[in-house]
C-alpha positions in Angstrom: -65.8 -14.0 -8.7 -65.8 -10.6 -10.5 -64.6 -9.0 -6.9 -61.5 -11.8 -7.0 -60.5 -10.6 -10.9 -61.0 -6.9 -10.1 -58.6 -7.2 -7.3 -56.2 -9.8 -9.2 -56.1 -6.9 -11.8 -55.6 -4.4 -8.7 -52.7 -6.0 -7.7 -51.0 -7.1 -10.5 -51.3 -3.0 -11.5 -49.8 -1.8 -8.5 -46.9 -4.9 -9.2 -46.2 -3.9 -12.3 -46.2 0.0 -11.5 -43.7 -0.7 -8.4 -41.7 -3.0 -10.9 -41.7 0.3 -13.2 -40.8 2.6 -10.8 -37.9 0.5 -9.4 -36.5 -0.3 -13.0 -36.6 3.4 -13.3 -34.9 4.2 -10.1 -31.9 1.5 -10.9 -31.5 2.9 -13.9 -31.2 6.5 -13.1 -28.5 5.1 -10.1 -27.0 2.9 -12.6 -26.5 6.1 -14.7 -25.2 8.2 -12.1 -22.5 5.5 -11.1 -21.4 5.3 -14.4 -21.0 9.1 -15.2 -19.0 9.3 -11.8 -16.3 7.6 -13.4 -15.9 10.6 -15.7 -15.1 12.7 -12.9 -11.9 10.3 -12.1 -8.9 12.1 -13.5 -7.6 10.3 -16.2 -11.0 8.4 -16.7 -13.2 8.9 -19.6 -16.2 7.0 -20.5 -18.1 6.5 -23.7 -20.4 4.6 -25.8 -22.7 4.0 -22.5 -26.0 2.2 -23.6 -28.5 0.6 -21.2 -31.3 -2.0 -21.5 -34.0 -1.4 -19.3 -36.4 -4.6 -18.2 -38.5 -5.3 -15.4 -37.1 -7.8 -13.0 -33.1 -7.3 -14.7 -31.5 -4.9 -17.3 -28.4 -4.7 -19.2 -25.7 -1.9 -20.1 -22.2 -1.2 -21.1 -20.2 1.2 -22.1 -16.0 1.8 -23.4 -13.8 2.7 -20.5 -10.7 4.8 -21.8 -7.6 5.1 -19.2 -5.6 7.8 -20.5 -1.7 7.1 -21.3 -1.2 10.0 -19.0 -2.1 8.3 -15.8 -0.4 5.3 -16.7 3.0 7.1 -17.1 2.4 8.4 -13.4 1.8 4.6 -11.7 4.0 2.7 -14.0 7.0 5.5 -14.1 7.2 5.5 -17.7 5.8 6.3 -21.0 3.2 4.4 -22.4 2.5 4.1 -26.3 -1.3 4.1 -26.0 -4.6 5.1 -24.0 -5.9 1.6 -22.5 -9.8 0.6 -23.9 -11.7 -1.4 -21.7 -15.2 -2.8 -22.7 -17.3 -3.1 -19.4 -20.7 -5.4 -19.9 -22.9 -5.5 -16.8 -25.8 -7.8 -15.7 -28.1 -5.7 -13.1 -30.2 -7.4 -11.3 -33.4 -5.8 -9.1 -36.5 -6.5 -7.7 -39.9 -4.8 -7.2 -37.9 -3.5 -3.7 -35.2 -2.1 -5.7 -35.9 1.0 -4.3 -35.5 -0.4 -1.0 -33.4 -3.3 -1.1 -30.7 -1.6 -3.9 -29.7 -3.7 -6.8 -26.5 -5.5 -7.8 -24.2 -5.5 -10.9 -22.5 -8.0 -11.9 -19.1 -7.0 -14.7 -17.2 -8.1 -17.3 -13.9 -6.1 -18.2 -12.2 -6.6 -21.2 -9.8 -5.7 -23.1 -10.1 -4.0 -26.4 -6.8 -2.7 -27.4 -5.8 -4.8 -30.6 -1.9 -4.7 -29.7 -2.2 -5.9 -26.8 -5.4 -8.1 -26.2 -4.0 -10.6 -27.9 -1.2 -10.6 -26.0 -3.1 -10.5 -22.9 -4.9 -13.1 -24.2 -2.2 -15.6 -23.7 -1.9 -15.1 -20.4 -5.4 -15.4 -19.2 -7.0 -17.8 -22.2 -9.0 -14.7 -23.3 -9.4 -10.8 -23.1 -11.3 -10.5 -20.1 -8.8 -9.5 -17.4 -11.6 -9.1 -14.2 -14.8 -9.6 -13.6 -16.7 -7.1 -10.9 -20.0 -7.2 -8.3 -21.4 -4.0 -7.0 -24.0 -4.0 -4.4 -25.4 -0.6 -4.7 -28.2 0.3 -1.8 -30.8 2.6 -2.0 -29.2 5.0 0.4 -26.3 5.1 -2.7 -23.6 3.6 -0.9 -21.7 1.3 -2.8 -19.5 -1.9 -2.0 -17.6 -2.7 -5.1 -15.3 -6.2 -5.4 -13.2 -6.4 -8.6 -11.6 -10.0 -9.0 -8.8 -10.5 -11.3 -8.6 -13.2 -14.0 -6.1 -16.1 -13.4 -3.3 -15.7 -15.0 -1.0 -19.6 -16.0 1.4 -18.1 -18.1 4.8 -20.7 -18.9 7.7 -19.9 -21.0 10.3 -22.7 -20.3 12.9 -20.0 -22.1 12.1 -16.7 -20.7 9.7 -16.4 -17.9 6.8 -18.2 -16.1 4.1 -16.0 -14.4 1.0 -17.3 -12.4 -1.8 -15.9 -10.5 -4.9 -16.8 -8.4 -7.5 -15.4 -6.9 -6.4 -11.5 -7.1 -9.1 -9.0 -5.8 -9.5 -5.5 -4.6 -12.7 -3.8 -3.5 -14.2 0.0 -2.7 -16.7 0.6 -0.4 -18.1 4.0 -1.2 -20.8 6.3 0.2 -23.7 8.2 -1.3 -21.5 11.0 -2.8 -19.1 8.2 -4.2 -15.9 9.1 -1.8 -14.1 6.2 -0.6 -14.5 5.0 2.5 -11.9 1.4 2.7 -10.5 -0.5 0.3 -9.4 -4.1 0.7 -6.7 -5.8 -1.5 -5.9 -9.7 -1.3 -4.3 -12.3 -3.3 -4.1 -16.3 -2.6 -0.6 -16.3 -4.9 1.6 -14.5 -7.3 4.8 -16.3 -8.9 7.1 -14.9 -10.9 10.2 -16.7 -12.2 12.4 -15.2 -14.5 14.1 -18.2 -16.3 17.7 -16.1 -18.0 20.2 -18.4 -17.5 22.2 -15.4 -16.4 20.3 -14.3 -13.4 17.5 -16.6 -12.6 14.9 -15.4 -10.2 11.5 -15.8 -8.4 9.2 -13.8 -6.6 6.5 -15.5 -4.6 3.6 -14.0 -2.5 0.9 -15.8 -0.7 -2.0 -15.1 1.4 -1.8 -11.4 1.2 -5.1 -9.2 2.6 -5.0 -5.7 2.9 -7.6 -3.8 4.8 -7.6 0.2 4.8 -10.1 2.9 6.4 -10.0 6.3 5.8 -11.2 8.1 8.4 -11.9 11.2 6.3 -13.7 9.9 3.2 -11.2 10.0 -0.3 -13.3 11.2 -3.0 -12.8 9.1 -6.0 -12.0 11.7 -8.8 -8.7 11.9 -6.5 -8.2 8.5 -6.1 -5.1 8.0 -8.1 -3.4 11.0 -6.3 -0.4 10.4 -4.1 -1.4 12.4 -1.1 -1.3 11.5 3.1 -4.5 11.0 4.3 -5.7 9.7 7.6 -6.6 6.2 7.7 -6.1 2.8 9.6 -4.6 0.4 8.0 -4.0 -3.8 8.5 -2.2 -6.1 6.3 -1.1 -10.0 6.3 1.0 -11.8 4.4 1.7 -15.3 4.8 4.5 -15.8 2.8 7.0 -13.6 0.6 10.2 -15.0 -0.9 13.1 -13.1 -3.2 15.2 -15.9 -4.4 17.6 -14.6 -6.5 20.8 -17.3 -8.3 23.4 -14.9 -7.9 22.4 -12.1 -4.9 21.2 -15.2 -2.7 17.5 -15.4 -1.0 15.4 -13.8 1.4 12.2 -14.8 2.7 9.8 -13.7 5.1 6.7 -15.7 6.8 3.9 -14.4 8.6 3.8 -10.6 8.4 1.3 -9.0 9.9 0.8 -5.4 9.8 -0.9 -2.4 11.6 -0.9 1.8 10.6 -2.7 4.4 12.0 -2.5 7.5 10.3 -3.8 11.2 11.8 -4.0 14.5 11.0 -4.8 17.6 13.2 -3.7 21.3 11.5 -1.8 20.1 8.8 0.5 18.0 11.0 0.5 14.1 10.8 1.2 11.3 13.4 1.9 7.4 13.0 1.6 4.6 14.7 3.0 1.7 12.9 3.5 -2.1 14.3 4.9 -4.7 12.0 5.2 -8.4 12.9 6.9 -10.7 11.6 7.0 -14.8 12.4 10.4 -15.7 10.4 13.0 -13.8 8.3 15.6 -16.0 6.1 18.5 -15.1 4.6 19.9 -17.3 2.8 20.6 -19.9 5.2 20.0 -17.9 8.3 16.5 -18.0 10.3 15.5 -15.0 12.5 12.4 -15.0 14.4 9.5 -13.3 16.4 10.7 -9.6 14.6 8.5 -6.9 16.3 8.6 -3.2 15.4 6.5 -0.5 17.2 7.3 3.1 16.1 5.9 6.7 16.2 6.0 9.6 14.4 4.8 12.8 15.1 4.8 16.1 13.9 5.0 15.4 10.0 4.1 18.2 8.0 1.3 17.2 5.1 1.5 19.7 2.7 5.2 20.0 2.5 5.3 16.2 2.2 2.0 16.0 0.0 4.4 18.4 -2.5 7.0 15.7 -2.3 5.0 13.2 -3.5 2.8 15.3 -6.3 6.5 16.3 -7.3 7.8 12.5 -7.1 4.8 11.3 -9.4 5.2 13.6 -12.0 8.9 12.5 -12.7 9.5 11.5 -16.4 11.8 8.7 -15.8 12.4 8.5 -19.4 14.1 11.8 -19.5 16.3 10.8 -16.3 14.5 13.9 -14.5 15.7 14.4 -11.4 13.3 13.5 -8.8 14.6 16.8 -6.9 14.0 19.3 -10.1 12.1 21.8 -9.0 12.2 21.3 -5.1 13.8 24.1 -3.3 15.6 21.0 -1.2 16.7 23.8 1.6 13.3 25.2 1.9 12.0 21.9 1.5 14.2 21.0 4.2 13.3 23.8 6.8 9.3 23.2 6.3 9.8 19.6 7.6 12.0 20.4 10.4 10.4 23.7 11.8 7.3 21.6 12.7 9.5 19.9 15.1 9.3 16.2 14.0 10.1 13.3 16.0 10.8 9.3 15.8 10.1 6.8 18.8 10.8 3.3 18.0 9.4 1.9 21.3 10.9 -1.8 20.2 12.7 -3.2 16.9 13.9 -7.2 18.1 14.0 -10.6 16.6 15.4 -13.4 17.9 18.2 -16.2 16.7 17.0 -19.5 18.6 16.6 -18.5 21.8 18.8 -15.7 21.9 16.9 -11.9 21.2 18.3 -8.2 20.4 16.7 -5.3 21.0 16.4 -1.5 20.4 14.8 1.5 21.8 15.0 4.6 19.9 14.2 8.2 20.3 15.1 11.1 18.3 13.6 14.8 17.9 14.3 17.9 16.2 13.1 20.9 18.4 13.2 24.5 17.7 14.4 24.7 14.3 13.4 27.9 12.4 12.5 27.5 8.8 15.9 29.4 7.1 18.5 28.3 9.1 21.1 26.5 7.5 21.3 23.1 8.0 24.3 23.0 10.7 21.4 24.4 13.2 20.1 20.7 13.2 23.2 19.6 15.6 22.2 22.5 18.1 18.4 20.8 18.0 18.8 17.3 17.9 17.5 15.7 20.6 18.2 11.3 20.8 19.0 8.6 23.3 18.3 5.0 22.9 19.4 1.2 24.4 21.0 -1.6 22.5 20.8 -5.1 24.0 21.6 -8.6 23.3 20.7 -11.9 25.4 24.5 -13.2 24.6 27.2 -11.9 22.7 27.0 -10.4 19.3 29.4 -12.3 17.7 27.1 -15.2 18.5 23.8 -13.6 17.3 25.2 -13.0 14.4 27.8 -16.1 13.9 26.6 -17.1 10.3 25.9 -13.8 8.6 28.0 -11.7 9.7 31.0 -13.8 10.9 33.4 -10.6 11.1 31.7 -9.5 14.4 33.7 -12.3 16.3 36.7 -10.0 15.7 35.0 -6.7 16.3 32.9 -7.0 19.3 35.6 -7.3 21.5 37.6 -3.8 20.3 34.1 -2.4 20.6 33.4 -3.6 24.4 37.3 -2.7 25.2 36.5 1.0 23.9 33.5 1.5 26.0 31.1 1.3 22.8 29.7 -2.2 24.5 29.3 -2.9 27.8 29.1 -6.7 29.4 25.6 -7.3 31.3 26.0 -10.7 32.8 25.9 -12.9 29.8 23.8 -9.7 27.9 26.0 -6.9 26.2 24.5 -3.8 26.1 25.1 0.0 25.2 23.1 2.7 26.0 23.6 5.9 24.0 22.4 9.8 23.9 23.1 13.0 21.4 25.5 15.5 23.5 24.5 18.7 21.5 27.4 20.9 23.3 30.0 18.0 22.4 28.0 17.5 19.1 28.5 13.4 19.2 26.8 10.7 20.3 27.7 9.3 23.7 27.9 5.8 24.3 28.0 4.5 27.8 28.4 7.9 29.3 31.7 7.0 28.5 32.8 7.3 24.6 31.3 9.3 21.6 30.9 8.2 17.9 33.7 10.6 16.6 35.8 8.6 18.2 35.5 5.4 16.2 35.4 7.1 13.3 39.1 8.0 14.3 39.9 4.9 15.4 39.4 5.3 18.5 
């Protein structure tokens, strides 16, 4: 009996110290994610306490987003830094240190002019609710759910939201490696009797991968990197009173990104089931393009320039760009466009376009005018029947057009298609269509 109680005691000892040690080791990994967020730019984190117990433990802390940061994603001053309070429920085992531990968040509010505010739309001042799965490698896979938002002013607006969430799944040094965005709806209907409007989105998911790791303290810069990219949306309609509606069913979306000495490539497909204007239905849109040859850093200065704009001021988006050096940096790096195909269809009844378009052997300096001697683009324009009946309803006119424009060589007849194949004559400095007529010409009527 005394051998059985000596080796009870034995074990619940070792328990106990493995229960130790792993509330220790969550702890100092709780700790670490935490001061991480300092190192975000525009980030700053205070007040961090933390209640360490055996098989669960508690902490918070204040989370202050600076007004600075806020000006750069919303476009615009902002009166205030933005106080979050962040209350988290960690849960871990005597495996802690082998299994990780979770976190489960609360994220509130705590500016007093606005949580009250904020309170009315979402019933109280917590606006999301988080659950990190931390491993004991240290990578991190972090989902962030949005409260609900029922929000109804029959005089001035009616805004509602479900099931908004985003997530980060980071690795051991805290760089980002995807992030995922999805939404069941949004609705947004702005009730002026002047210009009534509404916005709905449904079934949104956004996956992206970066293929080089973003670190996180840079994760609210606007730079290129390389990543893969997919996106669906099921449903996204504009209706607007007075400028009519447009809605679009079924997106889906693919980007691949790349970078290889500074120069980028894409490789972009979007598809889309329906498009409606107003009361005209286009299906089965498909377009598949390239690009190749980007320069990053000149266009990483565009956009480092572009989110520093104080919109308030009415700066010019362009101050401080040398636009003609700007300009020559892009173009010396020989870019080029390939849209493989852009069609949708009207009933049965499809148009189509091929594209492709280079610039080749600019030298940075040049003026401008050297782009004609470089251009390089040719491309194929087809319809199953006429124009005039693809576009009957929206753009009526073309019934009168398209026959001037098949009479002047612009257009050719294919059976029942109509057709025109064009090119970039850099010697005439026009575009040729049909081998036949160039684009200065209609310009001059004819």
């Amino acid at each position: 009996m005394k051998k059985v109680i000596s080796a009870l005691i034995v074990v619940i000892v070792i328990v106990a110290g493995a229960v130790y040690f792993a509330s220790n080791k969550v702890e100092e990994n709780y700790q670490r994610i935490v001061d991480r967020l300092n190192d975000v730019n525009g980030f700053k984190v205070s007040e961090n306490s933390y209640q360490k117990g055996f098989f669960g433990s508690k902490g918070s802390f204040d989370l202050i987003v600076s007004k600075d940061i806020l000006k750069n994603l919303a476009g615009k001053e902002v009166d205030e830094d933005l106080n979050f309070k962040v209350e988290n429920e960690i849960s871990h085992s005597v495996l802690a240190f082998v299994n990780g531990f979770d976190i489960d968040s609360k994220i509130s509010i705590q500016n007093e002019a606005i949580k009250n505010i904020v309170a009315s739309f979402l019933g109280s001042n917590v606006v999301a609710t988080a659950k990190t799965k931390a491993s004991v490698s240290g990578d991190k896979d972090v989902k962030v759910k949005f409260s609900d938002i029922d929000f109804s002013d029959k005089q001035t607006m009616n805004v509602h939201t479900k099931d908004v969430k985003f997530g980060l799944k980071l690795d051991a040094k805290d760089n980002v490696n995807s992030a995922n965005l999805g939404l069941e709806k949004v609705s947004l209907k702005d009730l002026n009797e002047e210009n009534k409007a509404e916005v709905n989105l449904e079934g949104v998911d956004i996956d992206t991968s970066y293929t080089v790791p973003v670190e996180i303290s840079k994760i609210f810069e606007s730079k290129l990197a390389p990543y893969v990219a997919k996106a669906k949306i099921k449903k996204l309609a504009l209706l607007d009173e007075k400028d009519g509606n447009v809605a679009l069913d079924d997106l889906e979306y693919s980007s691949k990104f790349e970078v290889s000495n500074d120069l980028g490539s894409s490789n972009d497909v979007v598809k889309i089931g329906t498009v409606a204007v107003n009361k005209v239905k286009f299906t089965d849109f498909i377009l598949d393009s390239k690009i190749a040859n980007i320069n990053v850093p000149t266009i990483n200065n565009i956009l480092d320039r572009l989110s520093n704009v104080n919109v308030d001021t009415n700066e010019s988006i362009f101050a401080g760009l040398n636009l003609d050096e700007v300009m020559g940096q892009i173009l010396e790096k020989n870019p080029s466009v390939k849209v493989d195909t852009l069609s949708f269809k009207n009933g049965n009844n499809a148009i189509n376009l091929k594209l492709d378009a280079a610039i080749n052997g600019f030298k940075s300096g040049e003026s401008q005018l050297a782009i004609f001697d470089k251009l390089s683009l040719n491309g194929e324009l087809s319809a199953d029947e006429s124009l005039a009946k693809f576009f009957d309803t929206l753009f009526p006119e073309m019934t009168l057009i398209e026959p001037t424009l098949i009479s002047a060589g612009y257009l050719k007849e294919d059976g029942k298609k109509v057709v025109s194949k064009f090119k970039y004559d850099p010697n005439k400095k026009d575009i040729i269509f049909n081998e036949k007529v160039g684009l200065q010409n209609l310009f001059m009527g004819f």
